[in-house]
LOFI-407064 format. One record per residue (C-alpha): residue number from 1; residue in three letters; z negated, y negated, x. Coordinates in steps of 0.2 Angstrom, whole numbers, plus 5000, padded with zeros to 4 digits. Layout:
BEGIN
SITE  resi  resn    pz    py    px
SITE   NUM   ALA     Z     Y     X
...
This chain:
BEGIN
SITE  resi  resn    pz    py    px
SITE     1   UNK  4814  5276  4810
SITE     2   UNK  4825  5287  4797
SITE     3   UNK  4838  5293  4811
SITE     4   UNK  4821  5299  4821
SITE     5   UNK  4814  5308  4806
SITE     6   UNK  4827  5317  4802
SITE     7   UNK  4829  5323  4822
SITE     8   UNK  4812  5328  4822
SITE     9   UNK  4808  5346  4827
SITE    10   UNK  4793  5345  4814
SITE    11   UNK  4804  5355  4800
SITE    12   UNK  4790  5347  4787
SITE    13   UNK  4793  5328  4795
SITE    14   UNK  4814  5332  4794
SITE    15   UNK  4814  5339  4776
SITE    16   UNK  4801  5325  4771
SITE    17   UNK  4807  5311  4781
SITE    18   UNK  4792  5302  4783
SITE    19   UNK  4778  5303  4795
SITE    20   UNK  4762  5315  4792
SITE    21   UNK  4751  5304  4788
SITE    22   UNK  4763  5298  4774
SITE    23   UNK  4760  5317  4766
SITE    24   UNK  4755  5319  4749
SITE    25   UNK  4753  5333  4737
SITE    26   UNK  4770  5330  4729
SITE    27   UNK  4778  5329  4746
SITE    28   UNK  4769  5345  4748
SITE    29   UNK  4773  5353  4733
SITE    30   UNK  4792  5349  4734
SITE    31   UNK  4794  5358  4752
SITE    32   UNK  4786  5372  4747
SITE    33   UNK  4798  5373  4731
SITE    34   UNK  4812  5370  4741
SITE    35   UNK  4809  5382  4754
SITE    36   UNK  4802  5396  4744
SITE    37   UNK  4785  5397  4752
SITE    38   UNK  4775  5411  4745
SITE    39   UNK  4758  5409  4754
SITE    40   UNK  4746  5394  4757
SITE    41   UNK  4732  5398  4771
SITE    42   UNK  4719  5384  4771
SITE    43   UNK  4711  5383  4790
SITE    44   UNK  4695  5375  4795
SITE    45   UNK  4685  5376  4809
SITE    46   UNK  4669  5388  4810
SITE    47   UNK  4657  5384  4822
SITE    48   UNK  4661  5396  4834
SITE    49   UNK  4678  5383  4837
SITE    50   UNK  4690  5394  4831
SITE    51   UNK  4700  5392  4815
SITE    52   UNK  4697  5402  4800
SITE    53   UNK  4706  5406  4787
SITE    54   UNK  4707  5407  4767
SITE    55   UNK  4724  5415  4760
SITE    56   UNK  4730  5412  4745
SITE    57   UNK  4746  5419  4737
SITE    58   UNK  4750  5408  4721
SITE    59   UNK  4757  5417  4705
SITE    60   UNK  4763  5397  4698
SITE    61   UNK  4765  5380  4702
SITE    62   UNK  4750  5375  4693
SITE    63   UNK  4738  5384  4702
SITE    64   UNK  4743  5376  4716
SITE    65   UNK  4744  5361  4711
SITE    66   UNK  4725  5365  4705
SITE    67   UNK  4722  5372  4723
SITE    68   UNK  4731  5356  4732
SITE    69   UNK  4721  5345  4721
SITE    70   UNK  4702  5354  4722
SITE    71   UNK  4702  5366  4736
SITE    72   UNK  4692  5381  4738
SITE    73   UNK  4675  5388  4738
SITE    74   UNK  4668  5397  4754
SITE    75   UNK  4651  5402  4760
SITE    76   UNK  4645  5389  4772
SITE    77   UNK  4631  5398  4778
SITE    78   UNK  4644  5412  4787
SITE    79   UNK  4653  5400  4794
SITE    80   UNK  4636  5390  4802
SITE    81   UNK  4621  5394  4809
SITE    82   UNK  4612  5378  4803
SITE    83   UNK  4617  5378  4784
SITE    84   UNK  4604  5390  4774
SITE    85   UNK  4611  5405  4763
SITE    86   UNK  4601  5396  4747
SITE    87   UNK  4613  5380  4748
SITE    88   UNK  4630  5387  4755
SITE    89   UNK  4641  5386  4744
SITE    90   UNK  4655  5372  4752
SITE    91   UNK  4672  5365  4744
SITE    92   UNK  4686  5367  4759
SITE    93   UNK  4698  5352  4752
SITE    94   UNK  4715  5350  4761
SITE    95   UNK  4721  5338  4771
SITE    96   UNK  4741  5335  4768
SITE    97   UNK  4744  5325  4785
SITE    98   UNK  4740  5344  4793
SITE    99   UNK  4751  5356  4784
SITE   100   UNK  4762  5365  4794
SITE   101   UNK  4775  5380  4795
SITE   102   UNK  4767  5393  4800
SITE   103   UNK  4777  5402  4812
SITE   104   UNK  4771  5419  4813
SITE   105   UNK  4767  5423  4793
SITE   106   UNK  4780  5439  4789
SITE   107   UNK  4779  5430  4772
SITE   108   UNK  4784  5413  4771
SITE   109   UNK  4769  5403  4775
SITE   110   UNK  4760  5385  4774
SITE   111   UNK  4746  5383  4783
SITE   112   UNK  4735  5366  4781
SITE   113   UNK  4719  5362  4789
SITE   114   UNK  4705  5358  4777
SITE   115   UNK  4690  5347  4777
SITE   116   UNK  4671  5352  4770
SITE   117   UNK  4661  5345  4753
SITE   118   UNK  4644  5348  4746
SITE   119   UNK  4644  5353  4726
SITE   120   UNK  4641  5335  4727
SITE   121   UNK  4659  5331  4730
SITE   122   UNK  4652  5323  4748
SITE   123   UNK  4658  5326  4764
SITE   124   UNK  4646  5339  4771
SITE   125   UNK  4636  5326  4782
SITE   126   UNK  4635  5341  4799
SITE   127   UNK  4655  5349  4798
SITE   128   UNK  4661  5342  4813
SITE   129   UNK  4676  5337  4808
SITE   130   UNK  4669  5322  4798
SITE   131   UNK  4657  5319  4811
SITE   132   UNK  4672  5314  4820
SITE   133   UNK  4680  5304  4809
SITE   134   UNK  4661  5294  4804
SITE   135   UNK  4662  5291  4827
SITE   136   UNK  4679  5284  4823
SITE   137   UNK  4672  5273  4811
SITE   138   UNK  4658  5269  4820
SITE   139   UNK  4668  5264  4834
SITE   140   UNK  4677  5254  4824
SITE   141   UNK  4667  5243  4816
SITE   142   UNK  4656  5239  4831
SITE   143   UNK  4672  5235  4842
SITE   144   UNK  4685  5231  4832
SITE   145   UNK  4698  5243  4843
SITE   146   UNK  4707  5262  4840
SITE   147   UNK  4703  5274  4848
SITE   148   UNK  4717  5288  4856
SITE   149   UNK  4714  5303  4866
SITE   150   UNK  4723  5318  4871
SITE   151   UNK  4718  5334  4880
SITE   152   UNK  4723  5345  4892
SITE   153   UNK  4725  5364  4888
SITE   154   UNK  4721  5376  4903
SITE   155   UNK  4722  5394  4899
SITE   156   UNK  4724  5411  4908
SITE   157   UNK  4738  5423  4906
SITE   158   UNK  4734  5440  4907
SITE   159   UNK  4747  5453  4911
SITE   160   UNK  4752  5470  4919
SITE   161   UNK  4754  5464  4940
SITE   162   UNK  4771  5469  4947
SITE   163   UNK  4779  5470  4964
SITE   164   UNK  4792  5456  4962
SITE   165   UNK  4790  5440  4967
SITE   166   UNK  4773  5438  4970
SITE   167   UNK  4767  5421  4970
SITE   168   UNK  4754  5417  4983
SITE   169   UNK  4732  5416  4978
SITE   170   UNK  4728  5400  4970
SITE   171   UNK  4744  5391  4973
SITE   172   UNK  4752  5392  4956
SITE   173   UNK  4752  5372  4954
SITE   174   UNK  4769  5368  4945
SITE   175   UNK  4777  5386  4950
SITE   176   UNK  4795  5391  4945
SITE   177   UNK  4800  5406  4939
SITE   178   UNK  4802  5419  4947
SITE   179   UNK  4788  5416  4956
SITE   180   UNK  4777  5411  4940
SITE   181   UNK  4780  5425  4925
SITE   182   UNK  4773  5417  4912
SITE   183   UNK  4783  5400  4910
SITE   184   UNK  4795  5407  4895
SITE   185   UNK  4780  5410  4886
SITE   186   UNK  4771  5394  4887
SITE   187   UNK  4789  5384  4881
SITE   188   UNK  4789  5395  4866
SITE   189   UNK  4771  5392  4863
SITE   190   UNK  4776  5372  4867
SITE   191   UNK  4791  5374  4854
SITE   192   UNK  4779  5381  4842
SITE   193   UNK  4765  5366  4842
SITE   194   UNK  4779  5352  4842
SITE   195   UNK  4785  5361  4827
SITE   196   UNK  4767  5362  4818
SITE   197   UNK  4764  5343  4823
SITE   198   UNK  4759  5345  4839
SITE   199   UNK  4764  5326  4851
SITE   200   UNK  4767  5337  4867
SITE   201   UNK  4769  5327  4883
SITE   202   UNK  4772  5343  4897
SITE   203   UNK  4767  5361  4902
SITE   204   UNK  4768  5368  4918
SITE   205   UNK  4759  5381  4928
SITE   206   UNK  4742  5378  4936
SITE   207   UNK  4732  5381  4952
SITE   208   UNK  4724  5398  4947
SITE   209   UNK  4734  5414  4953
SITE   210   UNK  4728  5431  4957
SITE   211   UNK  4731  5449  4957
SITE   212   UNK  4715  5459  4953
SITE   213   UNK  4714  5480  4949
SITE   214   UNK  4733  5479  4944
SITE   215   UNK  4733  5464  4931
SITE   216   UNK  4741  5447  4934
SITE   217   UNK  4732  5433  4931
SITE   218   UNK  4742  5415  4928
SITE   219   UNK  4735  5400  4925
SITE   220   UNK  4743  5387  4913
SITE   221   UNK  4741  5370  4905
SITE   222   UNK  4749  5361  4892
SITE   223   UNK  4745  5342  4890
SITE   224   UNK  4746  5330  4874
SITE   225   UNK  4752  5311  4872
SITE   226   UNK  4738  5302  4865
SITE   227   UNK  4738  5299  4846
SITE   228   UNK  4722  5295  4833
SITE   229   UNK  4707  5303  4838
SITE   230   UNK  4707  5313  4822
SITE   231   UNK  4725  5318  4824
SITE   232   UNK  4719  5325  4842
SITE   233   UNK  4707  5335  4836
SITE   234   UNK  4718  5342  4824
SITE   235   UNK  4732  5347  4837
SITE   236   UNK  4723  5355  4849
SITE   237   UNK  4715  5368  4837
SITE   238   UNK  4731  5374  4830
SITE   239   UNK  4738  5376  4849
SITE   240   UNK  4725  5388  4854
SITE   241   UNK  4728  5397  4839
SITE   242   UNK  4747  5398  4844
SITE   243   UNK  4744  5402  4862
SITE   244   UNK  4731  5415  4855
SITE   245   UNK  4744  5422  4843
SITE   246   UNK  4760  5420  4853
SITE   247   UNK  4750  5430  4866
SITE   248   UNK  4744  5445  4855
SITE   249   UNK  4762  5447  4849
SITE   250   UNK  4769  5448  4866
SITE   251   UNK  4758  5460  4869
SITE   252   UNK  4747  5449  4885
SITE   253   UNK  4729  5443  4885
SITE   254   UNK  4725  5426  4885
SITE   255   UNK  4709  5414  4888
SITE   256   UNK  4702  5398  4887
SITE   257   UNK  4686  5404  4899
SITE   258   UNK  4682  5390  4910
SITE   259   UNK  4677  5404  4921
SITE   260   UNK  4683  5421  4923
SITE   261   UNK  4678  5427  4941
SITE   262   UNK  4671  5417  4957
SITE   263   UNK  4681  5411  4970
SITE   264   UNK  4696  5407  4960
SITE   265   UNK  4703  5393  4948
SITE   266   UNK  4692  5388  4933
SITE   267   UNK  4701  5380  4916
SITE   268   UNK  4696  5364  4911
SITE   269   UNK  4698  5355  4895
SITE   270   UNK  4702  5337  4900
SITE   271   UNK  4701  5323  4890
SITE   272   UNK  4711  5306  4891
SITE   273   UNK  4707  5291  4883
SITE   274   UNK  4713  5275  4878
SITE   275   UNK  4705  5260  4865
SITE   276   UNK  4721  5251  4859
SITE   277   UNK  4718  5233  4851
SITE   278   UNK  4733  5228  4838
SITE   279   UNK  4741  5241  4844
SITE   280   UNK  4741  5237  4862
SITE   281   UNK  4733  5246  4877
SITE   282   UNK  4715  5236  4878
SITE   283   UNK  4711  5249  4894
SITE   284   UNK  4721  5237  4906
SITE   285   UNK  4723  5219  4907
SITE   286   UNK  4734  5209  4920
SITE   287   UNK  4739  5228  4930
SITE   288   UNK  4721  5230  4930
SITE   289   UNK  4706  5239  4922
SITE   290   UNK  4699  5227  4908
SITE   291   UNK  4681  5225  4903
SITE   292   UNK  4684  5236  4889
SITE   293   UNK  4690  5249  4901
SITE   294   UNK  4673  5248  4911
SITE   295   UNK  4661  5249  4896
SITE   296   UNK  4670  5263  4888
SITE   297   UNK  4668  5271  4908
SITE   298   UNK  4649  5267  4905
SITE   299   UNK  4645  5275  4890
SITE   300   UNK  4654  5290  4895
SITE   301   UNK  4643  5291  4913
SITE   302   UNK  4628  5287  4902
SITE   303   UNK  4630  5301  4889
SITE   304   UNK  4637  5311  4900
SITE   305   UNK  4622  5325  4902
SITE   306   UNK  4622  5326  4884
SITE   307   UNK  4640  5328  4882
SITE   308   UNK  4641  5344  4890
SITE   309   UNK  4632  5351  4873
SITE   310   UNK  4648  5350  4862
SITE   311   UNK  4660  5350  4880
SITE   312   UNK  4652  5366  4889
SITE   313   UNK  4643  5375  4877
SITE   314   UNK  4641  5394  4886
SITE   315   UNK  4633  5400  4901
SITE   316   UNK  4651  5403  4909
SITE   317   UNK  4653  5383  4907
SITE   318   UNK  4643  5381  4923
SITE   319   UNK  4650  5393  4934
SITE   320   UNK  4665  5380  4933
SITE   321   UNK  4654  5365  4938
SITE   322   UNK  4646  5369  4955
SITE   323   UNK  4644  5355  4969
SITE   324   UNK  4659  5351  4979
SITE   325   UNK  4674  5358  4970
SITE   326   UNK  4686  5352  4962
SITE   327   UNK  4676  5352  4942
SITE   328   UNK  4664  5337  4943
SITE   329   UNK  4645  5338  4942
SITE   330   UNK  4639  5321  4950
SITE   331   UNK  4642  5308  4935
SITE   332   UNK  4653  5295  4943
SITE   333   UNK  4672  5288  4940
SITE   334   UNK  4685  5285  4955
SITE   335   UNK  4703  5281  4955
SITE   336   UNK  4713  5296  4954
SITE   337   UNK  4699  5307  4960
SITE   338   UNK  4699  5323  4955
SITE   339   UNK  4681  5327  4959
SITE   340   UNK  4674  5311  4951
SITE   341   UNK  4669  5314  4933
SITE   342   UNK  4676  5300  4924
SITE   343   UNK  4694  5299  4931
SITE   344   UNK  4708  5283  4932
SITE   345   UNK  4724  5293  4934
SITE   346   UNK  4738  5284  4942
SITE   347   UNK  4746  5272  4931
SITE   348   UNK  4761  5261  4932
SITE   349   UNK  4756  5244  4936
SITE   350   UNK  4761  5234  4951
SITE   351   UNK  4779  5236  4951
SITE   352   UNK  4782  5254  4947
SITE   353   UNK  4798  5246  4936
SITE   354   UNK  4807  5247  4953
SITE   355   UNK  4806  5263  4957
SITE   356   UNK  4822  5269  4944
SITE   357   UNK  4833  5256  4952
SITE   358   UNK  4831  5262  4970
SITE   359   UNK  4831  5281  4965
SITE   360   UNK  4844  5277  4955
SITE   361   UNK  4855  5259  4960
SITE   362   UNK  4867  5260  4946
SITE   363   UNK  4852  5256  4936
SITE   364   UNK  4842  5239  4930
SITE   365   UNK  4826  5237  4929
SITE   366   UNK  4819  5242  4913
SITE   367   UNK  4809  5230  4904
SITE   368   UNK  4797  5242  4896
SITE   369   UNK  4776  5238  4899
SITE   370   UNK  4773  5255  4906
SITE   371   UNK  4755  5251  4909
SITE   372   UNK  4753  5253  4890
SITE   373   UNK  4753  5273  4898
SITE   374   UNK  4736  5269  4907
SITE   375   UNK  4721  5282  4902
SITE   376   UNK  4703  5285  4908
SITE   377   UNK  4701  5305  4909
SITE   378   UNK  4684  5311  4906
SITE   379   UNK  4683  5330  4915
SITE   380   UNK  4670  5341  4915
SITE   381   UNK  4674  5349  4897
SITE   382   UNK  4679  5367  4895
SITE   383   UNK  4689  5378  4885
SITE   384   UNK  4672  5382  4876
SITE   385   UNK  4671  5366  4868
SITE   386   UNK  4668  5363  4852
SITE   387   UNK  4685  5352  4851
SITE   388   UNK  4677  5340  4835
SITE   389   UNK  4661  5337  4841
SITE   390   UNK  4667  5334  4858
SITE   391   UNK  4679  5323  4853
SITE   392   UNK  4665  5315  4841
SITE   393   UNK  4656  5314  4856
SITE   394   UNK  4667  5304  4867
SITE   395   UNK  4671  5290  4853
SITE   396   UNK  4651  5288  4852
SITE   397   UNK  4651  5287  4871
SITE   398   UNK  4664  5273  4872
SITE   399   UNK  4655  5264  4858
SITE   400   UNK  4639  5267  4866
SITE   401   UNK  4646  5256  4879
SITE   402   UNK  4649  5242  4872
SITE   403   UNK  4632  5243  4865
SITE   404   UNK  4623  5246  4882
SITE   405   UNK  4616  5228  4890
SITE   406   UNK  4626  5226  4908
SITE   407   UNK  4637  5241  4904
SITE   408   UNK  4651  5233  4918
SITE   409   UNK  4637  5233  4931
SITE   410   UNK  4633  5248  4927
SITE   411   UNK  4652  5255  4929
SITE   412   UNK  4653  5246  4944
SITE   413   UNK  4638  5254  4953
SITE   414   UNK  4644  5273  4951
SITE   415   UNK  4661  5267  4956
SITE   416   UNK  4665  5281  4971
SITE   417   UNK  4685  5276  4974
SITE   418   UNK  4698  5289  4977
SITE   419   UNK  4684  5304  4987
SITE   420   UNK  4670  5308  4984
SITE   421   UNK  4668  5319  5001
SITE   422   UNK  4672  5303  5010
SITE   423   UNK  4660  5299  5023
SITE   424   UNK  4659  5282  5015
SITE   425   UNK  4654  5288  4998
SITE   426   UNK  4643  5301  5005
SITE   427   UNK  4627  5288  5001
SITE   428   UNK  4631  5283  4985
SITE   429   UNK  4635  5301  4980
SITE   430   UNK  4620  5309  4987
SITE   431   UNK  4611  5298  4975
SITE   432   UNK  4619  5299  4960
SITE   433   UNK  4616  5308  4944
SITE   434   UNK  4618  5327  4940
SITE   435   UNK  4625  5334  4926
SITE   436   UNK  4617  5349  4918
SITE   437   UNK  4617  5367  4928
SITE   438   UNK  4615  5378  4913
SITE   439   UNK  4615  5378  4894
SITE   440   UNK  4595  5378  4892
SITE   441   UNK  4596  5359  4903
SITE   442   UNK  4612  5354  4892
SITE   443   UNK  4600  5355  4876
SITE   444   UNK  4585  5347  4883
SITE   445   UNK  4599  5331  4889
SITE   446   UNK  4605  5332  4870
SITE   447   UNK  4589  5332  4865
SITE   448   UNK  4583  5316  4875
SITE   449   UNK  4600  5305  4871
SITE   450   UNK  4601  5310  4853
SITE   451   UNK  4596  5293  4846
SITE   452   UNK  4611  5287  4853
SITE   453   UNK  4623  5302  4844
SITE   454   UNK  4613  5299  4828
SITE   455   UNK  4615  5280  4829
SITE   456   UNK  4625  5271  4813
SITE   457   UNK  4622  5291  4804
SITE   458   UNK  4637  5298  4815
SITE   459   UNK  4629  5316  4822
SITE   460   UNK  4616  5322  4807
SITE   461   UNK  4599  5327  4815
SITE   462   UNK  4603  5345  4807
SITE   463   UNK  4618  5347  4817
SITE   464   UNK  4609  5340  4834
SITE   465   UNK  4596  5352  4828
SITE   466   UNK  4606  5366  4828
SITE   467   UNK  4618  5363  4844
SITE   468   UNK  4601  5362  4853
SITE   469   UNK  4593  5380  4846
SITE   470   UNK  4612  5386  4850
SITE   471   UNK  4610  5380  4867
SITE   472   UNK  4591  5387  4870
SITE   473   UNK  4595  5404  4862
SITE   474   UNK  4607  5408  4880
SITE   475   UNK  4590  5406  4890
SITE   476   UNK  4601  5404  4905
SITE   477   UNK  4591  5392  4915
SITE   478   UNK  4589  5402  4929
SITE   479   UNK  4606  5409  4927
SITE   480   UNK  4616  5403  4938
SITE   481   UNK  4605  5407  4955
SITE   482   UNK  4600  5425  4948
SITE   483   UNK  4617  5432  4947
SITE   484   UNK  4629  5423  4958
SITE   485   UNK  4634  5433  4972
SITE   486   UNK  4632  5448  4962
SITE   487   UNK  4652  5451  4957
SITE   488   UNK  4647  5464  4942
SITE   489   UNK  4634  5454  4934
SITE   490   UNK  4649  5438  4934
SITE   491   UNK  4660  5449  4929
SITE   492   UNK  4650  5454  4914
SITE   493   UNK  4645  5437  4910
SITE   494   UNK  4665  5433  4911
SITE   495   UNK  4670  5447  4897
SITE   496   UNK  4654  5442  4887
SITE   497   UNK  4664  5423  4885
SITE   498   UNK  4680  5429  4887
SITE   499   UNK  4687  5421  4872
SITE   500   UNK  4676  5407  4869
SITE   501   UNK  4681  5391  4858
């Protein structure tokens, strides 16, 4: 483990040589002697999804060690729409395991991620960061088993179009330079996040390209290795705001829209997940999907219409999700089915050992449990998400299967295989279950399946509350029908959420 440490790109993980959830304030403390930081920027995340930020430029070591030890104060009610002016007033407190290099700071910079406390010295009950951590708790105690997730990033960029090497419309999937333009720019951002904390597992270049009135569109994604739900969370708000950052540098546009004109590629926000039980994969057993599996399955099909008001949370969200393409709106699950809302990916079970050996006979067949890889992909999230209550979300969902009488049955009756277009699967799908069609029917499905979210105190009924008047206040219900077809009034809609999350 020492020898790994010290290799690691993480310059906070190589100098400390321990892991971050090891951190302390001391550990803390000593890197920033060491490495003559002059600046501490405490993050947290406002409603809107984006992370804020609260500089502070320390004169001695004892105020920070004052600020490490007690945080900030910060007006709550500027930050969300729910808390009232009259009882504002929040601690942000930070949380070492988060602390990073920040790598764009002119000033030598640390920045850490904070969590929110009532002049109680509580958690404030509605931040959704510890409505994500009281889900993992939740889920805990009623299943005994962690819970791991990762996501996958796809964004747009946006550049000046050229005359060389143009690739050809929407077939950008997994691209090369110099066909795809944008690659260099998504390794940087990839360095970047491994370096902030980030578990990376790939990046590569998506479906969506296009040329439109002398701009270059390029479609992206970057996907995590899955790690503590918390942890998740965590990582994929400071990779927006690299991408976000990395991009105005260089001088590009970039979005997280899940839609930003018809006809072409939306960007998802797809989440994998995986229960683990003493540290083992619980989502297979014997090269197959386990009971566990198939209850987590159910309660994400069951809460499925009320997840779309933390996963696609503006009216762009369901310009993505439209019958028969590729974004899912019937709520079933299949086996590597892209269209299939609840996705198994292909795993590496049945004698997928082999396949090194005859691509590479000097070989012997590793003895590794590959299967420990398996995930379930839940797909109809967006870059508008809010990334903690999403996540929060998901972990009530999965334990909300276990909780539900018959959960397997219930798996096994939305079961649609590897198509959902098939011919054979056309009865079944035709009468399945729709997810929302505009932000207005997302709030009423959040509102009818609230119990559930509010269930051992994870979601306050404040914070339901407000998502649900958030929701209404689009008055989109109609949306979709009244303006599709018309290019100007998409397009309009498309700049209004242009940067969203």
């Amino acid at each position: 483990m020492g020898n790994k440490l010290k290799a690691s790109a993480d310059p906070l993980v190589h100098f400390l040589g321990k892991e971050r959830r090891a951190f302390t304030k001391t550990d803390i403390l000593r890197y920033i002697s060491a490495n003559n930081i002059e600046v501490v920027n405490l993050r947290y995340a406002g409603a809107d999804g984006r992370l804020k930020t609260l500089n502070i430029v320390f004169h001695d070591i004892d105020y920070l060690d004052t600020l490490l030890s007690s945080g900030e104060r910060v007006d709550g009610s500027s930050l969300f729409p729910y808390i009232e002016a009259g009882s504002s007033d929040l601690y942000v407190v930070p949380r070492y395991r988060t602390a990073f290099l920040n790598p764009f700071s002119p000033i030598p910079a640390l920045d850490i991620l904070c969590s929110f406390y009532t002049k109680e010295g509580t958690p404030l009950e509605t931040s959704p960061e510890y409505t994500l951590r009281k889900a993992h708790e939740a889920l805990r105690r009623v299943t005994g088993l962690e819970y791991e997730v990762m996501g996958e990033l796809e964004y747009y960029v946006v550049s000046a179009a050229g005359d060389l090497f143009p690739a050809d419309d929407q077939r950008g999937y997994h691209e090369s330079a110099p066909f795809n333009k944008s690659g260099d720019a998504r390794l940087k951002a990839m360095k970047l996040i491994v370096e902030a904390g980030g578990c990376i597992k790939y990046g590569h270049s998506e479906v969506g390209n296009f040329t439109r009135d002398g701009l270059l569109y390029e479609q992206n994604e970057i996907e995590f290795l899955p790690v503590p739900l918390e942890e998740a969370a965590d990582q994929l708000m400071i990779a927006k705001w690299i991408l976000r950052v990395l991009a105005h540098q260089q001088g590009v546009n970039l979005t997280f829209a899940p839609k930003i004109t018809e006809g072409k590629a939306g960007s998802g926000l797809h989440v994998h997940t995986r229960l683990k039980r003493e540290g083992r994969n619980a989502m297979i057993e014997n090269g197959k999907l386990s009971p566990d599996a198939l209850k987590a399955i159910a309660g994400y099909l069951d809460l499925a219409p009320a997840l779309t008001a933390f996963g696609n949370t503006n009216p762009a969200s369901y310009f993505r999700l439209v019958p028969r393409q590729e974004a899912p709106t019937a709520i079933c699950w299949g086996d590597r089915n892209r269209s299939a809302l609840v996705r198994v990916p292909l795993g590496w079970t049945e004698g997928a050992n082999g396949m090194i050996v005859e691509a590479n006979p000097l070989e012997t067949p590793p003895v590794a449990d590959f299967s420990q890889r398996q995930t379930v992909e839940f797909r109809c999230p967006d870059g508008s998400a809010d990334i903690y209550l999403l996540l929060a979300g998901l972990a009530v969902a999965a334990r909300h299967g276990f909780e539900m009488e018959n959960a397997i049955d219930y798996a096994r009756e939305r079961y649609v295989g590897v198509n959902i277009f098939a011919d054979e699967s056309r009865t079944l799908a035709d009468g399945l279950s729709r997810l929302p069609a505009s932000c207005f029917e997302s709030a009423g499905c959040l509102e009818a399946q609230r119990a559930v979210f509010e269930q051992h105190g994870v979601f306050s009924p404040r914070l339901v509350d407000g998502t649900i008047a958030l929701l209404k206040q689009f008055n989109d219900r109609h949306l979709r029908d009244e303006i599709q077809g018309d290019p100007a009034k998409v397009m309009e809609l498309v700049r209004r959420y242009f940067h969203c999350g």
